[in-house]
C-alpha positions as CSV (number, residue, x, y, z in Angstrom):
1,X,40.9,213.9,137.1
2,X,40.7,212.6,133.4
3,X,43.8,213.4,131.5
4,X,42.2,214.6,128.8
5,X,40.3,217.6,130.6
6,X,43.9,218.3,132.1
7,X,46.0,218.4,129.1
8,X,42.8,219.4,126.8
9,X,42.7,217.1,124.3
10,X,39.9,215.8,122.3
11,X,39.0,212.6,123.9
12,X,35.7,211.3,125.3
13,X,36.0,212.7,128.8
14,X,33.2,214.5,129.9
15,X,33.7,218.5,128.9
16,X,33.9,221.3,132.4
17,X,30.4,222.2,133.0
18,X,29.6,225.0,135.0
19,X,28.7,224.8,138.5
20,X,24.9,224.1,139.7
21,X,22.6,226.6,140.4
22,X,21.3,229.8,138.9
23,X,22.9,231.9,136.7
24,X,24.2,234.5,139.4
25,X,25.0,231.8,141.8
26,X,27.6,230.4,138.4
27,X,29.0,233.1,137.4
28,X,29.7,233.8,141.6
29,X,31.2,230.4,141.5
30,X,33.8,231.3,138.4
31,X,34.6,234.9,140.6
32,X,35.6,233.1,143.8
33,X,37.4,230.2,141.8
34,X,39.1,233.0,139.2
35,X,40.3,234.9,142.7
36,X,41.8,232.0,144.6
37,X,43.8,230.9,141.0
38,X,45.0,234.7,141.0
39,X,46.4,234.3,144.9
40,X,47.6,231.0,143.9
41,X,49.7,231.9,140.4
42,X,51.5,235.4,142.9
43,X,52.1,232.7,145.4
44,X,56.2,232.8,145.7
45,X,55.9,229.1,144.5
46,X,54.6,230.1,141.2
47,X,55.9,233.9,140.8
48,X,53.3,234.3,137.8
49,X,52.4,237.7,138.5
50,X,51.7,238.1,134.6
51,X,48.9,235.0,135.0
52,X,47.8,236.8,138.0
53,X,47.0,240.3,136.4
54,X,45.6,238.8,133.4
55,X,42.9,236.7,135.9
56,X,42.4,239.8,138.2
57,X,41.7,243.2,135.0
58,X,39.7,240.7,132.6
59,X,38.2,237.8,134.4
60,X,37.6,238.9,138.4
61,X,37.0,242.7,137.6
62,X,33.9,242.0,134.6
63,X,32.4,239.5,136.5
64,X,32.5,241.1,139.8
65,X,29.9,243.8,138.0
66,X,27.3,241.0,137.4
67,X,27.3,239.5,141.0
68,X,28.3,240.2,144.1
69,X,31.0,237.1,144.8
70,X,31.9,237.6,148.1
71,X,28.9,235.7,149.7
72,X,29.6,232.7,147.9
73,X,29.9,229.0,149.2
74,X,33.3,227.9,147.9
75,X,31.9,224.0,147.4
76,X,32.7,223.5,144.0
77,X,35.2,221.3,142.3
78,X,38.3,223.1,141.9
79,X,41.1,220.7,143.2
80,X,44.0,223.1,141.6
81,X,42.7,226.3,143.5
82,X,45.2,226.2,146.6
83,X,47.6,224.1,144.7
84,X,51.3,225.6,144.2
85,X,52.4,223.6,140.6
86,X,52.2,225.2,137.8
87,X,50.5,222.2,136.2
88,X,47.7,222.5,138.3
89,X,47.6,225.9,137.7
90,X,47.2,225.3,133.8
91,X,44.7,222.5,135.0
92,X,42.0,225.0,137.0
93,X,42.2,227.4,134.2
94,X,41.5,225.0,131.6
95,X,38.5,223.7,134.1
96,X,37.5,227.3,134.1
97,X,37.8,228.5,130.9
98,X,35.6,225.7,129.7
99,X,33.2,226.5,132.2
100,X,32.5,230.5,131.5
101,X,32.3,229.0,127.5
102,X,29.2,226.8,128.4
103,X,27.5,229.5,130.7
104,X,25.1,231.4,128.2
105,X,23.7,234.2,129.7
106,X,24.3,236.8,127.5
107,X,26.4,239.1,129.2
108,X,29.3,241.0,127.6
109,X,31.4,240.9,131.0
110,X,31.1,237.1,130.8
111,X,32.2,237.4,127.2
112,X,35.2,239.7,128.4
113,X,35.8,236.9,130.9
114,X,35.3,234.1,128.8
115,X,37.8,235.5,126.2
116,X,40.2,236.3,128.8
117,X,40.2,232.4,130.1
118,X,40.2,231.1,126.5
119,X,43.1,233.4,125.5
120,X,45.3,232.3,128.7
121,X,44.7,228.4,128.4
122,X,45.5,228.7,124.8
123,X,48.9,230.5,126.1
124,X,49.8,228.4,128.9
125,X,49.2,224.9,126.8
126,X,52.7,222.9,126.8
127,X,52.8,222.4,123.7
128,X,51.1,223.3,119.8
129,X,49.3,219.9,120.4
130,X,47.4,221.0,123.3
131,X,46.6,224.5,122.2
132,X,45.1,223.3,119.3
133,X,43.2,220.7,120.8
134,X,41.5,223.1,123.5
135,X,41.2,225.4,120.6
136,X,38.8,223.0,119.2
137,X,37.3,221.6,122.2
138,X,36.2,225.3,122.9
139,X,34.8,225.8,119.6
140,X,32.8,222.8,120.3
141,X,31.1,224.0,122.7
142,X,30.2,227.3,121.4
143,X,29.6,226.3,117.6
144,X,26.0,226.9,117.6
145,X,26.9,230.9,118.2
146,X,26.7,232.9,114.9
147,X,29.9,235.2,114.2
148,X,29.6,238.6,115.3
149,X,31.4,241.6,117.0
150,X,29.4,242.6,120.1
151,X,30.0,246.3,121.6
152,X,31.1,245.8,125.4
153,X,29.5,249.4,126.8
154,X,32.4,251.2,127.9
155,X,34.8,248.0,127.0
156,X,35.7,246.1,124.4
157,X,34.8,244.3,121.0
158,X,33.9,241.0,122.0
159,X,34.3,238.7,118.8
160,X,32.4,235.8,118.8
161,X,33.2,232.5,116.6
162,X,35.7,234.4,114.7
163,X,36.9,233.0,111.1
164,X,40.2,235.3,110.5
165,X,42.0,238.0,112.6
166,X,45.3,239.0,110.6
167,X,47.7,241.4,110.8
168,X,48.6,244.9,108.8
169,X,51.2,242.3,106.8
170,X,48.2,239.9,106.2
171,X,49.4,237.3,108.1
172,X,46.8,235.3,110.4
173,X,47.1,235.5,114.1
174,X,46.2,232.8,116.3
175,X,42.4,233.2,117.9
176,X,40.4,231.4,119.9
177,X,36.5,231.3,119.5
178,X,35.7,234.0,121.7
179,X,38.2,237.4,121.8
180,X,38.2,240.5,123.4
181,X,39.5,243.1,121.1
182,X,40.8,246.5,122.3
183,X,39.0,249.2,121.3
184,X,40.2,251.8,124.2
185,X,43.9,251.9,122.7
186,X,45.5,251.7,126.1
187,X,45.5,247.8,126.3
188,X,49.6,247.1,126.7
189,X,48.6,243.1,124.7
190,X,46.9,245.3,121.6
191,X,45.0,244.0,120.0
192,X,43.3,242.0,122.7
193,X,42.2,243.7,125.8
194,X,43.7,243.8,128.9
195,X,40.9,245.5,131.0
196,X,42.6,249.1,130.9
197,X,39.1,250.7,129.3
198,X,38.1,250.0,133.6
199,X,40.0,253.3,134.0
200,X,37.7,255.5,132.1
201,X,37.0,255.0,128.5
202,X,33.5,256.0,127.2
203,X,32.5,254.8,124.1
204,X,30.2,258.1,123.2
205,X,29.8,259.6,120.1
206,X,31.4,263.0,119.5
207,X,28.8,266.2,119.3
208,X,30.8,267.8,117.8
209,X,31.6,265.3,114.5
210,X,31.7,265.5,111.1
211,X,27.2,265.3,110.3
212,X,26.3,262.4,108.8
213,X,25.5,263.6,105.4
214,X,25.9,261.4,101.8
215,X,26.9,263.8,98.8
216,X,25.8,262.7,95.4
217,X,28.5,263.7,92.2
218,X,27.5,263.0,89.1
219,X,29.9,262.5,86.7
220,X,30.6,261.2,82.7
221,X,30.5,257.7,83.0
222,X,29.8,256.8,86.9
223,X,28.1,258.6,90.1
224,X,29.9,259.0,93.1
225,X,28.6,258.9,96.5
226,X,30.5,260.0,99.5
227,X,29.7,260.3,103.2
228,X,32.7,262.3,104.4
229,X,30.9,261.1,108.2
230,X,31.8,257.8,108.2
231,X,35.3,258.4,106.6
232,X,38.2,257.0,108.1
233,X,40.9,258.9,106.4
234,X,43.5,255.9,105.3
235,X,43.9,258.0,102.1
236,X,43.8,255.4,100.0
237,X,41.5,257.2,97.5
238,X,43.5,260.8,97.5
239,X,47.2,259.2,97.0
240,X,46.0,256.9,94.3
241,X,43.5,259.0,92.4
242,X,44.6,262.3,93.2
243,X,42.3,263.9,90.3
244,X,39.6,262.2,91.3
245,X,39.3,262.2,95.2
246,X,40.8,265.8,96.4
247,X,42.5,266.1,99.6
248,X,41.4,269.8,100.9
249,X,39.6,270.9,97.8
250,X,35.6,271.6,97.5
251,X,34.0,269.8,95.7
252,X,36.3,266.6,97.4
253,X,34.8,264.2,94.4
254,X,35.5,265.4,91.1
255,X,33.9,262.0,89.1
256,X,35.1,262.9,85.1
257,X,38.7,263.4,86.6
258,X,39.4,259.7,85.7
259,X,38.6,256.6,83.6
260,X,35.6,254.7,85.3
261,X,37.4,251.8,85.9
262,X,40.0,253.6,88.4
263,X,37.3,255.1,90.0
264,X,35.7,252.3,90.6
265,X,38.7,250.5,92.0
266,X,39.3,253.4,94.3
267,X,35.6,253.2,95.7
268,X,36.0,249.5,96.1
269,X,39.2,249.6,97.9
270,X,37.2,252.7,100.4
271,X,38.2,250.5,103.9
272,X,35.0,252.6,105.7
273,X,32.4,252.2,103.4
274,X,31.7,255.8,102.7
275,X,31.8,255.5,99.2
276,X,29.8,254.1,96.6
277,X,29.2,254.5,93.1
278,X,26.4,254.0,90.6
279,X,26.0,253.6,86.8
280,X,23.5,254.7,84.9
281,X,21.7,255.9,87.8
282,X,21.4,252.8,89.7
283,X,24.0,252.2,92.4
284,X,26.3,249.9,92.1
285,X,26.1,248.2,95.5
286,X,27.0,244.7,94.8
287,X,29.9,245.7,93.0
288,X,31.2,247.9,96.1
289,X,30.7,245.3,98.4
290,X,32.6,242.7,96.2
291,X,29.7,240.3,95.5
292,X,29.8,238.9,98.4
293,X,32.9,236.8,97.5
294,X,35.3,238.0,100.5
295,X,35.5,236.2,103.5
296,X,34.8,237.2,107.3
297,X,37.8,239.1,108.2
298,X,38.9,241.6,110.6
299,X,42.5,243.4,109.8
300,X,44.4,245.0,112.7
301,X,46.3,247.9,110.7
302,X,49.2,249.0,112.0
303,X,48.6,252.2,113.9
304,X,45.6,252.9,113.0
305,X,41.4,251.0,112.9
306,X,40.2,247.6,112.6
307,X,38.8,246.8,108.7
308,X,36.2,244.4,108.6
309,X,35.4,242.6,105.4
310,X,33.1,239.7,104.8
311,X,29.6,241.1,106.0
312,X,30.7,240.2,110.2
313,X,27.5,240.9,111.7
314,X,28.3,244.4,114.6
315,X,26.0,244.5,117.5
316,X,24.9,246.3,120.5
317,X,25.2,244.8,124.3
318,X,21.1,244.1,123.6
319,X,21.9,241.7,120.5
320,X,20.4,244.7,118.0
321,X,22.5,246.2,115.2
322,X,24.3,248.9,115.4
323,X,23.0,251.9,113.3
324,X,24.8,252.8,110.5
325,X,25.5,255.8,108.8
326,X,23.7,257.1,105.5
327,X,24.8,254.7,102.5
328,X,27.7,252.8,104.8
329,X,28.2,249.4,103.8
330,X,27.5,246.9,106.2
331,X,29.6,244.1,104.4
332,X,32.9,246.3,104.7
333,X,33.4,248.7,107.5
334,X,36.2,250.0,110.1
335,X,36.7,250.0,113.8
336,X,37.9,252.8,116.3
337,X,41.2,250.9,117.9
338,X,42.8,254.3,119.3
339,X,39.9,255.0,121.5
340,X,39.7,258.5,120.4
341,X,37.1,258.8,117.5
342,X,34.6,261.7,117.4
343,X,32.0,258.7,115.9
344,X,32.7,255.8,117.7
345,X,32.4,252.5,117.0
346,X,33.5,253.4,113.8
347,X,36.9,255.0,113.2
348,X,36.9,258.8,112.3
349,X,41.0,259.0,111.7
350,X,41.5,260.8,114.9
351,X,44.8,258.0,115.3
352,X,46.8,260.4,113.1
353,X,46.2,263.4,115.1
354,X,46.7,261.6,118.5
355,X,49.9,259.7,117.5
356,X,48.2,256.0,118.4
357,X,51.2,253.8,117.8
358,X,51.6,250.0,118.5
359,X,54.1,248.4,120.0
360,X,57.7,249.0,117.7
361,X,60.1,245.4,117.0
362,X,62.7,244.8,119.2
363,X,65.1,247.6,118.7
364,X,67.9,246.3,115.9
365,X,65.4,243.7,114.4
366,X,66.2,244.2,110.6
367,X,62.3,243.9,108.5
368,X,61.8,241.0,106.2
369,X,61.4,242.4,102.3
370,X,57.9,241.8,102.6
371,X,57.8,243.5,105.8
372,X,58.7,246.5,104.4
373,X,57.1,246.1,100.8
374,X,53.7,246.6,103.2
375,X,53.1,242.3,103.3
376,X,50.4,240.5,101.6
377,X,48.2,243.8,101.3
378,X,50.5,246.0,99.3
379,X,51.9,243.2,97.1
380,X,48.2,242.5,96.2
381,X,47.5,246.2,95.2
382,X,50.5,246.1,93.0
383,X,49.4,242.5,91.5
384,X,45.6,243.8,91.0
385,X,46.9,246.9,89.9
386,X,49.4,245.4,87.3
387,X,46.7,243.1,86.0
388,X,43.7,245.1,85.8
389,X,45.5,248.2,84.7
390,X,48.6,247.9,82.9
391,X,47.9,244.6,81.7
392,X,45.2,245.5,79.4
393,X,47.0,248.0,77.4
394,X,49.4,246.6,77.0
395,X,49.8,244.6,73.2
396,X,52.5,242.0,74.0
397,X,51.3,241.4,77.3
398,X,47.5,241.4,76.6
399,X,47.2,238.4,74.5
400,X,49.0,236.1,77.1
401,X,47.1,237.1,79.9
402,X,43.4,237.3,77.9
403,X,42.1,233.9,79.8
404,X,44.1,234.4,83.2
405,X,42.0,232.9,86.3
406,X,39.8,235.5,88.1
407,X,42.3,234.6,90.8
408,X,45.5,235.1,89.4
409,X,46.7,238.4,90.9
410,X,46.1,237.2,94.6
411,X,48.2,234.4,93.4
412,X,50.9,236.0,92.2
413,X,50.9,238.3,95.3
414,X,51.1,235.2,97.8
415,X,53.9,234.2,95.5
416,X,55.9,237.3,96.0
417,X,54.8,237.3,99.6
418,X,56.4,234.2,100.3
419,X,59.7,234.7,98.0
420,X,60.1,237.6,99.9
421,X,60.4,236.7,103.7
422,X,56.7,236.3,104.3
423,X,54.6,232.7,105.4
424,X,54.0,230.1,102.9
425,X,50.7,231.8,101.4
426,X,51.6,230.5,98.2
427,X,53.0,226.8,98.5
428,X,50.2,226.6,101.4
429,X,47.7,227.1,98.9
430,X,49.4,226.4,95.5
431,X,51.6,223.8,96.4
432,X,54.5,225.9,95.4
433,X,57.7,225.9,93.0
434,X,55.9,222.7,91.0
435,X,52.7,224.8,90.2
436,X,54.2,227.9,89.5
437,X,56.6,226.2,87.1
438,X,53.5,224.7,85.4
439,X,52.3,228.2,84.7
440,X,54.8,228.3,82.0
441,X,56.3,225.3,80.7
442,X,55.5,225.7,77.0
443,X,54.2,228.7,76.7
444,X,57.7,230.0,75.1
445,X,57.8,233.4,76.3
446,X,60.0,236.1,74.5
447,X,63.1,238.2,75.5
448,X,60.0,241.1,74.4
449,X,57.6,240.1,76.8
450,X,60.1,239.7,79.8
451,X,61.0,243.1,79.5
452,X,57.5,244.6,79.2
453,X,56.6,242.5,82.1
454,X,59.5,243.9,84.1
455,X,58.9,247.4,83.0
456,X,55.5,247.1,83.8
457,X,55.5,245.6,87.3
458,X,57.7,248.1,88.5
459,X,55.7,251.1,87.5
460,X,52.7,248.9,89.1
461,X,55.0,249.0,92.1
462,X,55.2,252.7,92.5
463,X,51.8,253.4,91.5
464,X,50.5,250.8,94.0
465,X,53.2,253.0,96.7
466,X,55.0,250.3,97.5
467,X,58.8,252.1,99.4
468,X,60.8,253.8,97.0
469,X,63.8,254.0,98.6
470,X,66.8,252.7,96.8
471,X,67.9,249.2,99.2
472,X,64.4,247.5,99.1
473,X,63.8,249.1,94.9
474,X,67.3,247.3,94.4
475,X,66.2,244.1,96.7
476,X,62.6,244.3,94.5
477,X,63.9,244.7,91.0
478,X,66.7,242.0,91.4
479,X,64.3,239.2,92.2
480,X,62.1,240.3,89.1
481,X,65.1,240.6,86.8
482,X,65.8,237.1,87.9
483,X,62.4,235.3,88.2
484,X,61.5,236.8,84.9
485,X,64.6,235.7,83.0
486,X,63.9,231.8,84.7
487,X,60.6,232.2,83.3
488,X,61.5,232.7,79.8
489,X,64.2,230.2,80.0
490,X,61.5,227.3,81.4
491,X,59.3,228.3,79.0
492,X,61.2,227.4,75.9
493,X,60.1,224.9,73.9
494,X,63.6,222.6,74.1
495,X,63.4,223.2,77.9
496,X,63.8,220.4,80.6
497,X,63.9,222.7,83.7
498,X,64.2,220.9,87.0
499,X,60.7,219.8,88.3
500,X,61.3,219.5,91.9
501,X,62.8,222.7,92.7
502,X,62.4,224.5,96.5
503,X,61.0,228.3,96.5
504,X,63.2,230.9,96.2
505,X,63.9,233.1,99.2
506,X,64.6,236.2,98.7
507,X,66.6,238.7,101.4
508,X,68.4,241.6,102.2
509,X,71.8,239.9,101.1
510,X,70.6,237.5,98.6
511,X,71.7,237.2,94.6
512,X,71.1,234.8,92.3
513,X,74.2,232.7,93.3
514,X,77.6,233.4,90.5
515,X,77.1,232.0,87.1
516,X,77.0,228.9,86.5
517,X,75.3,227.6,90.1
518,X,72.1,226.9,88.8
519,X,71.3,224.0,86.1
520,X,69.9,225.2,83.1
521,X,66.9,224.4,81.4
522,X,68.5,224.6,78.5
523,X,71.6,222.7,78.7
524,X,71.9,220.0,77.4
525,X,71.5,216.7,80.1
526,X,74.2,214.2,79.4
527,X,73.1,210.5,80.5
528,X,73.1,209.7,84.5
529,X,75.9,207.4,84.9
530,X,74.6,206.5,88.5
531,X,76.7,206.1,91.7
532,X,80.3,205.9,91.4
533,X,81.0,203.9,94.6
534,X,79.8,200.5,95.1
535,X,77.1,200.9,97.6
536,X,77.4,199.7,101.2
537,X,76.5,195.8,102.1
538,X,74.2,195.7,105.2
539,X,76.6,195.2,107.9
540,X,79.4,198.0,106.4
541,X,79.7,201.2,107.8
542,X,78.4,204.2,105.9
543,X,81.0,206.7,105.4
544,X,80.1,210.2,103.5
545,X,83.4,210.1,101.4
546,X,82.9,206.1,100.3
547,X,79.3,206.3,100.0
548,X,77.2,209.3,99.8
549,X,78.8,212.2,98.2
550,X,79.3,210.0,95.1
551,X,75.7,210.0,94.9
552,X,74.8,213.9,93.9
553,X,75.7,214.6,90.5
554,X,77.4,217.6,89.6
555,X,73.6,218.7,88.5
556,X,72.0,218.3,91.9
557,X,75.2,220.4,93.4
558,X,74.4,223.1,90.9
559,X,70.6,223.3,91.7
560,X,71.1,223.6,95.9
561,X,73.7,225.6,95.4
562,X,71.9,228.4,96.8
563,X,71.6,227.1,99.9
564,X,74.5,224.8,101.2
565,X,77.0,222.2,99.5
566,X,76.3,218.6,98.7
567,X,80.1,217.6,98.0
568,X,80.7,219.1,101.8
569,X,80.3,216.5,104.3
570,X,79.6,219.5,107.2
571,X,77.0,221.2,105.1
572,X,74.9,217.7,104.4
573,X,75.5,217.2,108.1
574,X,73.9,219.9,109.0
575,X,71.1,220.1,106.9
576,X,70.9,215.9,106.7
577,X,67.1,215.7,108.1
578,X,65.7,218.1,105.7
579,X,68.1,216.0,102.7
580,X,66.6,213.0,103.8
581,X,62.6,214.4,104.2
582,X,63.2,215.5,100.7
583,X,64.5,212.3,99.2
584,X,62.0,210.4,100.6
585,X,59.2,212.7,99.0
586,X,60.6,212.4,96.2
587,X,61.4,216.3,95.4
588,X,65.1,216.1,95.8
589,X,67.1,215.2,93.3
590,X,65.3,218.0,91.1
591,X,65.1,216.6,87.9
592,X,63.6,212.6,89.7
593,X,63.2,210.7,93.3
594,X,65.9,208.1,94.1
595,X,66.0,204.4,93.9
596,X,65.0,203.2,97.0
597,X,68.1,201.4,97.5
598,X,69.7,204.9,97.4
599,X,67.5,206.4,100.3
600,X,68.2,203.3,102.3
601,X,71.9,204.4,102.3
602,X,71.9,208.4,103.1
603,X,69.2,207.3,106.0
604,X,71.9,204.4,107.5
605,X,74.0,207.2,107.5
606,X,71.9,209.7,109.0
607,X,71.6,207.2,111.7
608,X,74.7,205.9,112.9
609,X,76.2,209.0,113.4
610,X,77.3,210.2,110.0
611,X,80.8,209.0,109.5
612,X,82.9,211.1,107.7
């Protein structure tokens, strides 16, 4: 068999087509071979009872309701069916995973199935390598499908060609082109299914729920529509514009309770789509729906509904849309994930009154900061909220930021986000501690301004609800105190800060380092007097206390103080790869690269076993 199908790599081997014959005769064929890889992985001489379960709930059982299986002539090519290694285990599942992606028959049990396969030989690759490349191989073969969540009757959301799944912290999670999402809430792999909606979920709408009705309230400046029927009750309007949006008060909407421009950031931030707003009697709806400008997403929040931005087409089993509610959007809407709303598919809050929780950390796990800050979302409600809000009123801060980038709070939130525990949102898409030091060299910011900036940023905090309570507020304010106080200090005019500086983590335990760790951008630089060893000829051993601790300055101690030692042989010992990567790309020493000659020398070190 071509190594290519086996380990899934991108090669020119022929794809896995399906098996001749009709289309109930195929999908008979995957049955039979999905059973016999199910006896094979509980076999004793595999033990992968987890493999086993996962091809029995949500590849046999969906299947099994298109076609009777049993009848079937078990003739087609699958070599790794009554094998006993677990690499022709992975092999057959691969085979058959690319084989239910190229059927096209248009059920949703062969999408079930087909997400199920893709999902497990994504898992069971042997490496990052191979998952990607069958990643990609499967997209191949379904590319021509348009993205688009599909209601499974009874079952799941069956996500086709999807761009972005992410968590509540706005982190990505890995996908493969076709998914089965869980919309029964019993599935114990949330948020993909595991085929526990087969035990009796109905997806029917609720008699008894809220009518869909859209209320018009005219106000001052702006109209406000609502359509309490579609609501999913996050409460993002009532805790952030009390005045406004009424939690258990008649009329709910009270539109002159606040400036227009909070209102209308309230109604844009509406996860369900049931409001809207208009202005000077023509609705808004561009402006609701952002423009257009956000991508395909779909957020799994934590306990509680899927959010879909980005205009993700939702259809029934028959390919038609789904109906909509009275004014919903359909470029911004959320998904029942608890399996107990009264207007399903679309979440009626019924996961607070039902308790729907998802799995809790490993007990003892202690939350990154931007865990518990809320991740990327929260910090971006602060940002937009600081920017939009507070920004603009204020006299020493308006000036500075009257030409900011459309962009710029999203960019300072991925900053913070990263700082702060979270992925590298920010030197990912920034290229990090370079570009945000270019932000303000020159701009020669003012002991004035840092503190309004400060002052500011935390009131944005509470307002936006980030935690109050006093270990992360302490853990918050201490990196602002600091990062604001580097920025005026860059920003001077006489200032040679460091170019080539790594990001600054932030944690539970972290400071700034005592005074006097970090070089300052304002000191003044004395001349480099270069090595202060001869360095090694090319047959002489390279020794740390002869050769390469004479090489860091006191300068470049100062700068990496913060995270080990350079005049400690151990600590360059330990961290000598990630030394020597930085060196060679030039962003270590901070304030220039190395000769050459120099590199040459750490990495003959690095080599021959780092001689003390």
């Amino acid at each position: 068999m071509d190594r290519n199908i086996r380990s899934g790599g991108t090669g020119a081997a022929p794809p896995p087509v399906p098996p001749p014959g009709p289309p109930g005769t195929q999908i008979a064929a995957l049955v039979s071979a999905a059973r016999r890889l199910s006896q094979a992985a509980a076999a004793p001489s595999l033990a992968r009872a987890d493999v086993a379960s996962r091809l029995d709930a949500s590849v046999v059982r969906p299947l099994s309701l298109i076609t009777a299986a049993d009848s079937l002539a078990g003739d087609q090519d699958d070599r790794a069916a009554d094998g006993d290694r677990a690499a022709e285990l992975d092999e057959a599942i691969w085979r058959l995973a690319g084989q239910a992606t190229r059927l096209r028959t248009g059920q949703p049990e062969l999408l079930e199935a087909t997400a199920a396969l893709q999902q497990l030989t994504v898992s069971l690759a042997t490496s990052p390598e191979t998952a990607a490349g069958r990643t990609r191989r499967l997209a191949a073969w379904q590319a021509d499908l348009p993205t688009a969540i599909e209601l499974s009757p009874n079952g799941p959301y069956l996500v086709t060609n999807p761009e972005r799944i992410e968590d509540w912290l706005g982190c990505p999670a890995a996908i493969t082109p076709q998914m089965a999402l869980c919309r029964c809430g019993r599935s114990q792999r949330k948020p993909l299914c595991d085929g526990s909606h087969a035990s009796g979920f109905d997806d029917g709408k609720d008699p008894g729920r809220v009518a869909d009705r859209r209320d018009t309230y005219p106000g001052q400046q702006v109209t406000v529509y609502d359509n309490r029927g579609i609501c999913q009750h996050s409460g993002l309007c009532t805790s952030r514009l009390a005045t406004v949006f009424r939690a258990g008060q008649e009329p709910f909407v009270a539109p002159s309770g606040g400036r227009m421009d909070e209102i209308v950031r309230a109604v844009r931030d509406c996860p369900s789509g049931a409001l809207s707003f208009a202005r000077d009697g023509t609705e808004a709806r561009a402006d609701t729906d952002h423009h257009g400008q956000r991508p395909p997403v779909i957020q799994v929040t934590r306990d509680g509904p899927y959010r879909v931005t980005g205009a993700i087409p939702l259809r029934q089993a028959d390919g038609r849309p789904v109906p909509m509610a009275d004014g919903a959007s359909a470029e911004h809407y959320a998904l029942c994930r608890c399996g107990h709303s009264r207007n399903k598919p679309f979440c009626s809050g019924m996961h607070w009154h039902i308790g729907f929780r998802d799995p809790v950390p490993a007990p003892g796990r202690t939350p990154t900061i931007f865990e518990w800050a809320g991740g990327l979302p929260a910090l971006t409600r602060m940002t937009r909220l600081f920017y939009e809000k507070f920004v603009p009123e204020s006299p020493v801060l308006a000036p500075l930021f009257a030409n900011m980038s459309a962009d710029h709070p999203e960019r300072v939130a991925r900053w913070l986000s990263e700082v702060f525990g979270g992925p590298p949102l920010y030197s990912g898409e920034y290229g990090g501690y370079p570009r945000m030091l270019s932000q303000h060299v020159g701009k020669n910011l003012s002991e004035e301004w840092r503190q309004e900036w400060v002052a500011l940023l935390l009131r944005s905090a509470g307002e936006a609800g980030l935690p109050n309570d006093p270990e992360f507020r302490s853990a918050f304010s201490s990196y602002i105190e600091w990062g604001s106080r580097l920025a005026v200090e860059n920003s001077q005019l006489n200032a040679t800060p460091p170019a080539h500086m790594p990001m600054p983590h932030w944690d539970w335990a972290t400071s700034a380092g005592p005074p006097g760790s970090r070089g300052s951008a304002l000191a003044t630089i004395p001349a480099d007097p270069g090595p202060a060893s001869t360095l090694p000829a090319s047959g002489e051993t390279v020794s740390y206390e002869k050769h390469i601790r004479q090489l860091f300055r006191q300068r470049d101690r100062q700068s990496m103080s913060f995270a080990f030692d350079l005049w400690s042989c151990e600590d360059v010992r330990s961290h000598a790869s990630a030394i020597l990567q930085r060196l060679r790309s030039g962003t270590m020493p901070c304030d220039g690269p190395w000769p050459a000659e120099w590199i040459d020398v750490f990495a003959r070190w690095t080599d021959t076993g780092q001689p003390a």
